[in-house]
C-alpha positions in Angstrom: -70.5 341.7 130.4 -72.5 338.9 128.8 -71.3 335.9 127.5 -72.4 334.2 124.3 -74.0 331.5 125.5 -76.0 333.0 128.0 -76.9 336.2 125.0 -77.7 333.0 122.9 -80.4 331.4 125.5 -82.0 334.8 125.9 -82.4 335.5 122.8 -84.0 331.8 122.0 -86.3 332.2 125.0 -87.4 336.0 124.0 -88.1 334.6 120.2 -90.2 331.7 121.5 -92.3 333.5 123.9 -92.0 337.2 121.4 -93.6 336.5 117.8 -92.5 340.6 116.9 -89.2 340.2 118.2 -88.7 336.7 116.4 -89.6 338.9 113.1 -87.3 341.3 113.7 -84.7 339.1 114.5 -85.2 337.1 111.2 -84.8 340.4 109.2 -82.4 342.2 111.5 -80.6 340.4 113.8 -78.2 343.0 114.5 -80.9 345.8 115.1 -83.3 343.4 117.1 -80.4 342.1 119.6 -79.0 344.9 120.4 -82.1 346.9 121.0 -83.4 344.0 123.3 -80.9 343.2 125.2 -78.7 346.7 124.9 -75.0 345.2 123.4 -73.7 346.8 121.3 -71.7 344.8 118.4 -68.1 345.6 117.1 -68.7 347.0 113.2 -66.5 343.9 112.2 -68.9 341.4 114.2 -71.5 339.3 111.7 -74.6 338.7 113.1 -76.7 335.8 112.0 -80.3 334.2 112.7 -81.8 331.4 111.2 -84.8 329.3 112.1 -84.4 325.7 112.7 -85.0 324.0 109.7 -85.8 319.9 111.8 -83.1 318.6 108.9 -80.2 320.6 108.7 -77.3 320.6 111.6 -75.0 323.5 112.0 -72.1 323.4 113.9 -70.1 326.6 114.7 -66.5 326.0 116.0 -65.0 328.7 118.2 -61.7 330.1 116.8 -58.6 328.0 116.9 -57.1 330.1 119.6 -54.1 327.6 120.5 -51.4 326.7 117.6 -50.9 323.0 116.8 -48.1 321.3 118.3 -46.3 318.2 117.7 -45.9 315.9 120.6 -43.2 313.3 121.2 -43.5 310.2 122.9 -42.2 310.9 125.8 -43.9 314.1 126.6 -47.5 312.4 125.2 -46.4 310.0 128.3 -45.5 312.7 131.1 -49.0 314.4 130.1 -50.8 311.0 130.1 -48.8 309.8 133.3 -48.4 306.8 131.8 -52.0 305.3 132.1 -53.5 303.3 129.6 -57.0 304.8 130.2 -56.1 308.4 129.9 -58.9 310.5 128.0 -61.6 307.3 128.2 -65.3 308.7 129.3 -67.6 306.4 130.3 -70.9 306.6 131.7 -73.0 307.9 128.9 -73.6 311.0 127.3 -71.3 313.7 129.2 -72.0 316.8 127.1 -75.9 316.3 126.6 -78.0 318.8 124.1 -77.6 322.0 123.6 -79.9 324.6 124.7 -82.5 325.6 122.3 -81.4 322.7 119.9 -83.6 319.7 119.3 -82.7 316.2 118.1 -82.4 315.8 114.2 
């Protein structure tokens, strides 16, 4: 089975290398991804392609998969363990760009 991102970075490297196959994909996504790469797409499944405008930033979220829960103190400090520094990144940039995506 393939996963979405790795789909996602073949796709991008097949459009950029594939001027008929980035027209296709641009005026069906659905047809042109699935005859590429031979998925096959749930009937409910939305499929969407859209060139890189330099000035626009999309963000996608992935589905809230986990139901919000109120913590107390006391169980914020059992998951923390108590430290002061919990959830503190240093260092830099951790997650870096994404692939296919350039800076706005």
């Amino acid at each position: 089975m393939t996963n979405k991102h790795s789909l996602e970075t073949r796709i991008i490297a097949r459009a950029e290398s594939d001027q008929a196959f980035r027209r296709q994909l641009l005026h069906d996504p659905r047809a042109a991804i699935e005859q590429a790469f031979g998925v096959t797409f749930p009937a409910s499944a939305v499929v969407h392609v859209e060139e890189d405008r330099h000035h626009t930033l999309r963000v996608v979220l992935p589905a809230s998969q986990v139901a919000e829960v109120e913590l107390d103190d006391a169980q914020l400090t059992e998951i923390n363990g108590g430290s002061g520094n919990a959830g503190q990144i240093g260092g830099g940039d951790v997650f870096g760009p994404r692939p296919g995506y350039r800076d706005l």
